[in-house]
C-alpha positions in Angstrom: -21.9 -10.8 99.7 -24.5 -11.2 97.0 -22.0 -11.4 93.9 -20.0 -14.5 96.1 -22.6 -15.9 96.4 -24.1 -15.8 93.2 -20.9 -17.2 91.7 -21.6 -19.7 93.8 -24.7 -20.8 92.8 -23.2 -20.7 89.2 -20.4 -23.1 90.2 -23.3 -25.0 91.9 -25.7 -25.5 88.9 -22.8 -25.8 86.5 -21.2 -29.1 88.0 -25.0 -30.2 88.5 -25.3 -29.7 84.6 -22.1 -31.6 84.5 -23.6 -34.6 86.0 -26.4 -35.0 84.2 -24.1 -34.5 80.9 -25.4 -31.3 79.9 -22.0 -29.4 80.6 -18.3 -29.6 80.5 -15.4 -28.3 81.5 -12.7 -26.7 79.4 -10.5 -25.1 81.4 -10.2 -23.7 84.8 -13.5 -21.9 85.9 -14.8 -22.6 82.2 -17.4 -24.7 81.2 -19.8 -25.5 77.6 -22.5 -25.7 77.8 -24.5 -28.7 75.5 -25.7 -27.0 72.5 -29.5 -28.8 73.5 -29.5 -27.8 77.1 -32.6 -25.5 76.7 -34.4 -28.0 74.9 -33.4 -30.9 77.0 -34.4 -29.6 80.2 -37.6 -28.2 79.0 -39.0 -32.1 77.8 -37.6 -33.0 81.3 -39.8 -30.4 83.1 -42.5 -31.8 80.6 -42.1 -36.0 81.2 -43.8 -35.9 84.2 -46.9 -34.8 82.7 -46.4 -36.5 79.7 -45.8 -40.0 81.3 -49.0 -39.4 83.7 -50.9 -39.0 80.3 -49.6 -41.8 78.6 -50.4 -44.2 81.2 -53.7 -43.1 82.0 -54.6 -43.5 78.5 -53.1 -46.8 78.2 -55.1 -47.8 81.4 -58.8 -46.8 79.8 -57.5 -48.3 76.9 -57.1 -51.5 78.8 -53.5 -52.3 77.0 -50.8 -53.3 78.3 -47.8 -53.6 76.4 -43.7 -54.1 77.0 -41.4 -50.6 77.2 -37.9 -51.4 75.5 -37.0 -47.7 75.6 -38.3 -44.3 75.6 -41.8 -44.6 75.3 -41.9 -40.8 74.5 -41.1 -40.3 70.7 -38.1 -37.9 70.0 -38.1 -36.9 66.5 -35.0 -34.5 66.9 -32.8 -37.3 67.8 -30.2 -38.5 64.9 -31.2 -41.8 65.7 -35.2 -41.7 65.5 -37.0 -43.5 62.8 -39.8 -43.1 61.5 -43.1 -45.6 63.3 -46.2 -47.1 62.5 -48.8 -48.1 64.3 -52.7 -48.2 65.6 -54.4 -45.0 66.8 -54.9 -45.9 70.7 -55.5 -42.6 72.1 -55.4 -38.3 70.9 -55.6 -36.1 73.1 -54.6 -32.1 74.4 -51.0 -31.9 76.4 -51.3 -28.4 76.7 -54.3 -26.7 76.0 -52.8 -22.9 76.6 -49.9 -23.5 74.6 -51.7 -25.6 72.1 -50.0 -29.2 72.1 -51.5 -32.5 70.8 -50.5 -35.8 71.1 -51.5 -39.4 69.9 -50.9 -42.8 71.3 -49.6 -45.8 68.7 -50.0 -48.8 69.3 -46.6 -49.9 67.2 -45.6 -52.5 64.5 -42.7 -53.0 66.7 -45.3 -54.3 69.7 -44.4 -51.3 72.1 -47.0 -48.3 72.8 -45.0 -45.0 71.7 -46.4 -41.6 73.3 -45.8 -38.9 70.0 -46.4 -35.2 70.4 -48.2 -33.6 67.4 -47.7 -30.2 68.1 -50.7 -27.8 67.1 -54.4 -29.8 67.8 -54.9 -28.8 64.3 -52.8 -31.6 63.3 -54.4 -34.4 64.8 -58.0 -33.0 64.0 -58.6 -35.2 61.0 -57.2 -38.8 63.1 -59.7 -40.5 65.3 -58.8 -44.2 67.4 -58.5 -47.5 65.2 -56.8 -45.4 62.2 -53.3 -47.0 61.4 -50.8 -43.6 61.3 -47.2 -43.4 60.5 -45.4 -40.9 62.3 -41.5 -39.3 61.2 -39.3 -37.0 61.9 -39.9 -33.5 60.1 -37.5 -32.9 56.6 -36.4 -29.5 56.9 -34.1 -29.7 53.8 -34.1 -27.5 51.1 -36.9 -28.5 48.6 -35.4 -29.5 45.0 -37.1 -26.4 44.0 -34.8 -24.4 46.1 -31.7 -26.6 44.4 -33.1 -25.3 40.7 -33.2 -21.5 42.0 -29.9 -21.7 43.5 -28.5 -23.2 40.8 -30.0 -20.7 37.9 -29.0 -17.8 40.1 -25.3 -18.6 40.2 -25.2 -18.9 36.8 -26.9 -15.5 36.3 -25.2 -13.4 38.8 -27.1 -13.7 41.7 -30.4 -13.6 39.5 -33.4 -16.1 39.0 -36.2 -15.4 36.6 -38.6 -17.6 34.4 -37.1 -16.9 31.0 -33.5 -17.8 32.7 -34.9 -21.1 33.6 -36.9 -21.9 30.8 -32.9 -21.2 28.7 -31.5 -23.5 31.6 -33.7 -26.2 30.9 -35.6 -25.8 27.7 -38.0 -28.8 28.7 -39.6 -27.3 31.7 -43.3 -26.9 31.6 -44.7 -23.1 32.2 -46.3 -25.0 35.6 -43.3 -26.2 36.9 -41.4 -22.2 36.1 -44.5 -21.4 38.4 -44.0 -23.3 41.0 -40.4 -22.1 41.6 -41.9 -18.5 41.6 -44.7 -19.2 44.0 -42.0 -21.2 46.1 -40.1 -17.3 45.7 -43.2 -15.5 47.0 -43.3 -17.6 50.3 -39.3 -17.0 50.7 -40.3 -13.1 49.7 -42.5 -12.6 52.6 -40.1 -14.3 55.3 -37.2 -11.8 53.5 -35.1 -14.5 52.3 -35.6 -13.6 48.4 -36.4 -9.8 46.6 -38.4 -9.3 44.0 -37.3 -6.8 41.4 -39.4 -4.3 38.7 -38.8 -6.8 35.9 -40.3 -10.0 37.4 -37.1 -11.3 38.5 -35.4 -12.5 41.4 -32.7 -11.5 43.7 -31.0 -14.4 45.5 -28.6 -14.1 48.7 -25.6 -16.2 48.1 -26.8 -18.3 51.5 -30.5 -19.2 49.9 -30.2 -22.7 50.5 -29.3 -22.2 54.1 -32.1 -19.9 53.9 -34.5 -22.3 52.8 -33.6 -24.9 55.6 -34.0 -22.4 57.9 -37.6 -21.3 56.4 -38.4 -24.7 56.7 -37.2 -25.4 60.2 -39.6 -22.4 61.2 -42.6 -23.7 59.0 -41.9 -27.0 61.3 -42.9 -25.2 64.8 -45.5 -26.2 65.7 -45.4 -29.2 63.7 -42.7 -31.1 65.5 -44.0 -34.2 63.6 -44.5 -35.5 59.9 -48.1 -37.7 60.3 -49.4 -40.0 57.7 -52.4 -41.6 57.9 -51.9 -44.9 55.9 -55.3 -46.3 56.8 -58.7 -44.6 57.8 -59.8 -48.0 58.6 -59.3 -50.2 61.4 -56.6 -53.5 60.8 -59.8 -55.7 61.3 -61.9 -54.5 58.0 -58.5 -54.8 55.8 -57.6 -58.3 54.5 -61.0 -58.3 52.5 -61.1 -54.4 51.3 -61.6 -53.5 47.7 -59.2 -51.2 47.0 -55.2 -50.8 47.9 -54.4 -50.8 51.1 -51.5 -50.1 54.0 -51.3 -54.0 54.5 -50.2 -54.3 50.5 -48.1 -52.4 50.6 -46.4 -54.1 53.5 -46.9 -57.1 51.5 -45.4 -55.6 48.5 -42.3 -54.0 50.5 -41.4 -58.0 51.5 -40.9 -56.8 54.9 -41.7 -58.6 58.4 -42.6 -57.0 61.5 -40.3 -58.2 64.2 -42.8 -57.7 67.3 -44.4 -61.0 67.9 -47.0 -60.0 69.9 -48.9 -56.8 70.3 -50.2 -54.7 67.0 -47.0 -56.1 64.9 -48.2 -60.2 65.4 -51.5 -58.3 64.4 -50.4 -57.1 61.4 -48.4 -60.6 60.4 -51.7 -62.0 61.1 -53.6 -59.9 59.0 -51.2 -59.6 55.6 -51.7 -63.5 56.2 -55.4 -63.4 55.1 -55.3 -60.4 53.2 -53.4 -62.9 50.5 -55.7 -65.2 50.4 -58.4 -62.9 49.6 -55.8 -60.8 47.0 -55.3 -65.0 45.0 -59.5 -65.4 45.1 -59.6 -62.1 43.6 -56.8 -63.1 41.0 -54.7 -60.0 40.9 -51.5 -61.2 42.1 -49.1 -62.0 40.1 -48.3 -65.9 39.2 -45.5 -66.2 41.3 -47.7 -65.1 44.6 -45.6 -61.7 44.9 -48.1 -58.5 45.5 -46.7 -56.0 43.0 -47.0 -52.3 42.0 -49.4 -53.4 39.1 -51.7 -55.6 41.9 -52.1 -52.2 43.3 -53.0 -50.1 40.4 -55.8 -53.0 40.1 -56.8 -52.8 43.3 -57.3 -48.9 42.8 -59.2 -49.1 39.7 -61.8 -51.6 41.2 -62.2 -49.7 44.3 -62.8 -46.5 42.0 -64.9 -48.0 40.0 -67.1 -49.1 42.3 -67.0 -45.5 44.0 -68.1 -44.2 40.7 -70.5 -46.4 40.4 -72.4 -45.6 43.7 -71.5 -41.5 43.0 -72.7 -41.6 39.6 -76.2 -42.9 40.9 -76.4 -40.1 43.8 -74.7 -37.0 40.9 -76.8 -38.5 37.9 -73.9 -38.6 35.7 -71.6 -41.3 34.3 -68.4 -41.7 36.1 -65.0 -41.6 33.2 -61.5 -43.3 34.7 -59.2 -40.5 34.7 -56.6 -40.4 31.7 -53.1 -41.8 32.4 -51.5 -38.5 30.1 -53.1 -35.6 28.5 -55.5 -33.0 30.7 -58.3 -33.1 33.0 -60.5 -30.0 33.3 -64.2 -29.9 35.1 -64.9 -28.0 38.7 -63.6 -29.6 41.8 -66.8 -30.1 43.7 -65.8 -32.7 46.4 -63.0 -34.9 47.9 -64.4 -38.6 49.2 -62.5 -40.9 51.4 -61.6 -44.4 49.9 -59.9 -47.4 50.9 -57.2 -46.4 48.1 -57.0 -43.2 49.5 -58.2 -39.4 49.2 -60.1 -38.6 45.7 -60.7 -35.5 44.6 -64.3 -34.9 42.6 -63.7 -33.4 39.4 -66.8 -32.7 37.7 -68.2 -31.6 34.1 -71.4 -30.5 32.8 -71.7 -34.6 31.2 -69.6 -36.6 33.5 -67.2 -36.9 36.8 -64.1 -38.5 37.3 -61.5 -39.0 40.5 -58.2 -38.0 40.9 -55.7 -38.0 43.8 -56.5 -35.4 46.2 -54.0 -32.8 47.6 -54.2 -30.9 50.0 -54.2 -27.3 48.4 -56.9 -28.4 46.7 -59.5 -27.4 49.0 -59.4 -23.5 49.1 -60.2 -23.7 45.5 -63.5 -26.0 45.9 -66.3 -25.2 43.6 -64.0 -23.2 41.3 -62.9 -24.5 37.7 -59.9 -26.0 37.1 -57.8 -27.8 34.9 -55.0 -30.5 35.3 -51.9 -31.8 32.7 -51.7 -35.3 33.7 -48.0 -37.0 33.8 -48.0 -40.9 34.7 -48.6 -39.9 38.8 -48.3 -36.4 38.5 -51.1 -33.9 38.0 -50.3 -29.8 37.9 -53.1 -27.8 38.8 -54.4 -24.6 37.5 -57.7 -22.6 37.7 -59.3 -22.0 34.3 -60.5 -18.8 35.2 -59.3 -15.6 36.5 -55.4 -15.0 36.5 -55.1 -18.8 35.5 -53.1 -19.7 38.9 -51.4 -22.6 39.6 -52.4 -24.5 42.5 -50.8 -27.3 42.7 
């Protein structure tokens, strides 16, 4: 009889589930199921493939290095922290369903196998480049916290003149990034706009906005940080602030004495004794936050330097307060980091790049400067902000 047995095969598979400890029983001919058990035996269909790739990589690479654990990174689990480490390998898992990955070689001296979801995201890492790699945040943003927050005050309402009475000390670019945060929840249908420029906000918006994140994330499995273009090698004697001071800074040891983490020891070693011939560490030997904002300004100043020769105009430090206007014309790599080209009819100057930055190169814009935060906005046109 085909229904016996197809209970059968249920009864079958179920206790098989049971074994591996993706099922258990409650009762007599009931069973619950893990809540992961999709997801789990997916990335056990995938391992296979996954640890064929890692090895052969780590084979042409011609490393060899210890396995503690799981060398395939899992940044779902509770337990997963965030790692750092040398680009070994990138490569394509799954070209038809579009799946990167990279190789690190780790701080904590094992070899760790991370997928990177979309090839998009790996497009701008090549091998040698020191990346950080975490699990995604899909919490609500503190934006989210402000609308929620003004809405329950207002009946279920958010609008820019209700903030602006909530906190009187908000700046009009900050109201506007709250409503362009509104516009992306708008499109997914988790927030309506009404005639009069206001808002209309479910009583689960936060939950919303986790969720909106969470789907943002596909794709993305991964947060990546690249925390040096540079190979470890060029480091200790770079101009500029680097990943290694900030290790230096964070007082921290790298446990692994061998691999990529004895490397790193070994390189925050001479990276000192270059930072006390270059006298800008403090008396006491300790790499501090102002070491690197010196570090910064030297290795900016001698980026203007070289750029103002190629754009025939003098390079001007970028203000600490007040407002930066010119067109954004380029964004140049630096030891420091990613500068942004900001450009006037007399001069230039460099500021932190962003990344939203880019669809508005070679258009005019203009930035209020607080401490380590710059809001952006284009001068012309409907005076956006893009920040």
């Amino acid at each position: 009889d085909g229904t016996e047995w197809s209970q059968r095969f249920k009864n079958w598979r179920v206790k098989h589930l049971a074994r591996m400890g993706l099922a258990e029983k409650t009762g007599w001919g009931k069973w619950r199921l893990d809540d992961n058990l999709e997801r789990t035996l997916r990335r056990m269909g995938e391992r296979g493939d996954i640890l064929k790739a890692y090895h052969r990589k780590l084979s042409q690479s011609k490393l060899q290095r210890p396995v503690y654990g799981d060398p395939i990174y899992d940044p779902v689990d509770s337990l997963t922290k965030p790692i750092t480490g040398k680009v070994i390998s990138k490569g394509i898992l799954d070209d038809v369903n579009d799946k990167s990955f990279v190789i690190l070689d780790t701080t904590y001296g094992e070899a760790v196998f991370v997928e990177t979801g979309r090839a998009a995201n790996i497009a701008d890492i090549e091998a040698g480049m020191i990346v950080k790699a975490g699990p995604q945040n899909y919490s609500p943003k503190t934006s989210d916290h402000t609308i929620a927050e003004i809405a329950s005050k207002c009946g279920g309402i958010y609008s820019p003149s209700a903030h602006e009475m909530s906190d009187p000390s908000a700046r009009e670019e900050f109201i506007k990034a709250h409503v362009r945060r509104l516009e992306a929840m708008r499109r997914t249908g988790h927030a309506a706009r009404n005639s009069d420029g206001s808002w209309t906000i479910p009583q689960d918006y936060l939950k919303r906005a986790s969720a909106f994140e969470k789907s943002r994330g596909f794709g993305n499995p991964v947060a990546l940080d690249i925390v040096s273009r540079a190979a470890l090698e060029g480091l200790p004697r770079t101009i500029g602030k680097t990943w290694l001071d900030a290790e230096l800074m964070s007082g921290q040891s790298n446990t692994a004495c061998s691999g990529f983490g004895q490397e790193t020891e070994d390189a925050k070693l001479k990276r000192l004794q270059f930072l006390r011939s270059q006298n800008v560490i403090s008396k006491d030997g300790r790499v501090t936050q102002e070491t690197l904002a010196t570090l910064e300004k030297m290795d900016l100043d001698k980026a203007g330097k070289s750029l103002s020769s190629e754009m025939n105009k003098p390079y001007d430090r970028a203000p600490e307060s007040g407002r930066i206007s010119g067109t954004y014309t380029r964004a140049v790599n630096r030891p420091s980091g990613k500068y942004a080209v900001i450009e006037t009819s007399k001069e230039f100057t460099l500021v932190p790049w962003r990344a939203t930055m880019d669809r508005n190169l070679g258009k005019s814009i203009s930035g209020l400067v607080k401490g380590p935060v710059i809001s952006w906005t284009l001068t012309k046109g409907i005076g956006r902000n893009i920040s």
